[in-house]
Wavefront OBJ file of the C-alpha trace (Angstrom):
o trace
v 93.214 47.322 98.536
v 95.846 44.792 97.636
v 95.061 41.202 99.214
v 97.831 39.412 100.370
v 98.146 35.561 100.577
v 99.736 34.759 104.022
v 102.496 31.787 102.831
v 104.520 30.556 105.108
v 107.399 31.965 103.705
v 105.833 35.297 104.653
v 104.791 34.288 108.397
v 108.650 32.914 108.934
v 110.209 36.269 107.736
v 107.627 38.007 110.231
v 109.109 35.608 112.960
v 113.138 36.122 111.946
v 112.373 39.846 111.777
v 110.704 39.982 115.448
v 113.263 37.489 116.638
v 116.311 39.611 115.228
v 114.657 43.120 116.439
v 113.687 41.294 120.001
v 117.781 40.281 120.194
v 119.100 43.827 119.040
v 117.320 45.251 121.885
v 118.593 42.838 124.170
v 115.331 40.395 124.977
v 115.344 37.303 124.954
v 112.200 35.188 124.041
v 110.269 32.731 121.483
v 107.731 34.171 118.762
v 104.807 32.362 117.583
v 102.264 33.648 115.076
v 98.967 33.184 115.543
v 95.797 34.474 113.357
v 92.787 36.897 115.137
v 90.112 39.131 114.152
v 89.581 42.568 114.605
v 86.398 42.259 116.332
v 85.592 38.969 118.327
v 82.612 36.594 116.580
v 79.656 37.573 118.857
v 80.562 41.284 117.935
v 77.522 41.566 115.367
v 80.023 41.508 112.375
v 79.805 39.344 109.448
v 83.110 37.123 108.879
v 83.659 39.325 106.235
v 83.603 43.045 107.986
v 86.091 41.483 110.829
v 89.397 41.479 109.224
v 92.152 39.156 110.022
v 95.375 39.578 111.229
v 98.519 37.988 112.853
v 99.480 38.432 116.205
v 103.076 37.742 116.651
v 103.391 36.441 120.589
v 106.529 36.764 122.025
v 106.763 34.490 124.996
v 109.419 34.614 127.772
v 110.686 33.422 131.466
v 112.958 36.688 131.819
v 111.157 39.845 132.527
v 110.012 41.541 130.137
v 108.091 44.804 131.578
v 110.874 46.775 130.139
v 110.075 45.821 126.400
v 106.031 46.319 127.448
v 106.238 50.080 129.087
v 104.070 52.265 130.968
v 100.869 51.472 129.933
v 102.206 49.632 126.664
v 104.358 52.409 125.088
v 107.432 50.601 124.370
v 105.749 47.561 122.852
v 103.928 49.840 120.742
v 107.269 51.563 119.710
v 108.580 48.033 118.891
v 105.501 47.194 117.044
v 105.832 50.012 114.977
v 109.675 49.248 114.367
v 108.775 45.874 113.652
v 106.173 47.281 110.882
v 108.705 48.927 109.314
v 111.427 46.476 109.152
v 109.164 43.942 107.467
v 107.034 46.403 105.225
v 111.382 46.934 104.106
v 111.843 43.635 103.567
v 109.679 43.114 101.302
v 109.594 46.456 99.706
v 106.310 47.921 99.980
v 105.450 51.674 100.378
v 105.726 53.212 103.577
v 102.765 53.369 105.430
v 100.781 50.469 103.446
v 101.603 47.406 105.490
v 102.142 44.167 103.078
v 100.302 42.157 106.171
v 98.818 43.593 109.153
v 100.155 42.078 112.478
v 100.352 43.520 115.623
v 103.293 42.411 118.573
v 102.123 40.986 121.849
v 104.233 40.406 124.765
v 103.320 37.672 127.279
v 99.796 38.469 126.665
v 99.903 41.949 127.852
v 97.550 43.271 124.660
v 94.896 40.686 124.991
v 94.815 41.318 129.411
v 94.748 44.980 128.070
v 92.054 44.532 125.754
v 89.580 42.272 128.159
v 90.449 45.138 130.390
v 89.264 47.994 128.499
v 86.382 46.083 126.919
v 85.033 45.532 130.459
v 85.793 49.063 132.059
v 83.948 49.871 128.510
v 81.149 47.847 129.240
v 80.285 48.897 132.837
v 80.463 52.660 131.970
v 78.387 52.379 128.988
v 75.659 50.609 130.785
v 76.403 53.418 133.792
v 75.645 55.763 130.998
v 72.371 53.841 129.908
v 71.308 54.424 133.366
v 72.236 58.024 134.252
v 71.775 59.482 130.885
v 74.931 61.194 131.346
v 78.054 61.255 129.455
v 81.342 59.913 130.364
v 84.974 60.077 129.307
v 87.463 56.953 129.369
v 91.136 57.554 130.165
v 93.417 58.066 127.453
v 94.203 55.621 124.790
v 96.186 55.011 121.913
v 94.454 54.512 118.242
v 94.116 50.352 118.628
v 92.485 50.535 121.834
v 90.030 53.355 120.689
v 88.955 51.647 117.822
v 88.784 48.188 120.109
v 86.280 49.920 122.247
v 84.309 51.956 119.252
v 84.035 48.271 118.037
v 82.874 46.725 121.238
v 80.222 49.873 122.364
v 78.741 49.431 118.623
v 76.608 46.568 119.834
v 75.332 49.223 122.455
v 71.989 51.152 120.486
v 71.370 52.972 123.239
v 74.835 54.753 123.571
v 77.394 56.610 121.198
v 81.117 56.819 120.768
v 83.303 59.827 120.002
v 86.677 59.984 120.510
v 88.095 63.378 121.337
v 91.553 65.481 122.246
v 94.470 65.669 120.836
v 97.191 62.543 120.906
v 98.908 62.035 123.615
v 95.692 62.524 125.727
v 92.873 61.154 122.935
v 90.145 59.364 124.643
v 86.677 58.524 124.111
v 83.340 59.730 125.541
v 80.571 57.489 126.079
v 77.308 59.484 125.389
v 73.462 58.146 125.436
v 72.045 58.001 121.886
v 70.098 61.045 120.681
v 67.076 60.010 119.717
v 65.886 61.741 115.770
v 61.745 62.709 116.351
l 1 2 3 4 5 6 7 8 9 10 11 12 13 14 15 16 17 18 19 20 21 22 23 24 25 26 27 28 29 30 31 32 33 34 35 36 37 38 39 40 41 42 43 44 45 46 47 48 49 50 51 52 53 54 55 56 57 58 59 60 61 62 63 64 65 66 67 68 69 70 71 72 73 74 75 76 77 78 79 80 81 82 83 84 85 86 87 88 89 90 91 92 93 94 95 96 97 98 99 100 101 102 103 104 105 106 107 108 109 110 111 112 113 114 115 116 117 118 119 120 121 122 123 124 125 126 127 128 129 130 131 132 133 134 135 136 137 138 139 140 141 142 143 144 145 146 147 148 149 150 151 152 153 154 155 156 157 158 159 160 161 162 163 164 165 166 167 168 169 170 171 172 173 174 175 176 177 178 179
């Protein structure tokens, strides 16, 4: 795994690379980077398992629910685009990101993510009480692995995610205990 210092000559051409692709698509906003973890502190994780990344905000007045999608499929599109453009720029191999950021738009991802870690939350503990299992809607990879994270504090339940993508979701099952 190649470790990456994050100088700030790398976090401005993240920004001009997000600002030019925002503009191209015709958006208008401001992009700020901020630094996050892939699992939040009280998660159980040491500092070290939760890795860090940038979250590249794009703020805005004008509406933006064009640039989001239904249910967050055009910012992930544009996330993915942005990926690219800056892995490009400073010519790594495709697929191995130089710096791992993920594109927010007005704070849609992080209202998303409190969203699914609740709905999470209440149907595991549904699931502690019925003994039953249960599926979640559909989700993309990030939010799977957002809630895997999140239900691993949960002993008394398991996560598997199942299907094929579009339509991959979790199920929330009670633990099998080993005699």
């Amino acid at each position: 795994m190649i470790i990456v210092i994050m100088t700030d000559d790398i976090k401005n051409k993240i920004v001009e690379t997000i600002q030019d692709l925002l503009a191209r698509v015709g958006f208008e906003g401001d992009v700020k980077l901020t630094e996050s973890a892939t699992a939040p502190e009280h998660s159980g994780l040491t500092e070290g398992e939760r890795m860090s990344f940038l979250v590249a905000s794009i703020e805005s007045e004008s509406d933006l629910s064009m640039l989001i999608g239904k249910n967050g499929q055009n910012l992930t599109a544009f996330d993915h685009v942005a990926r690219l453009l800056v892995s490009r720029k400073f010519n790594t191999e495709p697929g191995k990101p130089l710096v791992n950021f993920i594109v927010d738009v007005n704070d849609y991802r992080k209202s998303r993510t409190n969203y699914l870690v609740d709905v999470a939350r209440n149907v595991a503990k549904r699931v502690i009480q019925t003994q039953r299992a249960e599926a979640l809607l559909p989700m993309n990879a990030y939010e799977r692995r957002l809630v895997h994270t999140e239900l691993a504090l949960f002993k008394e339940v398991q996560t598997e995610s199942i299907g094929q993508e579009p339509r991959r979701r979790i199920v929330i099952k009670p633990q099998v205990e080993i005699l």
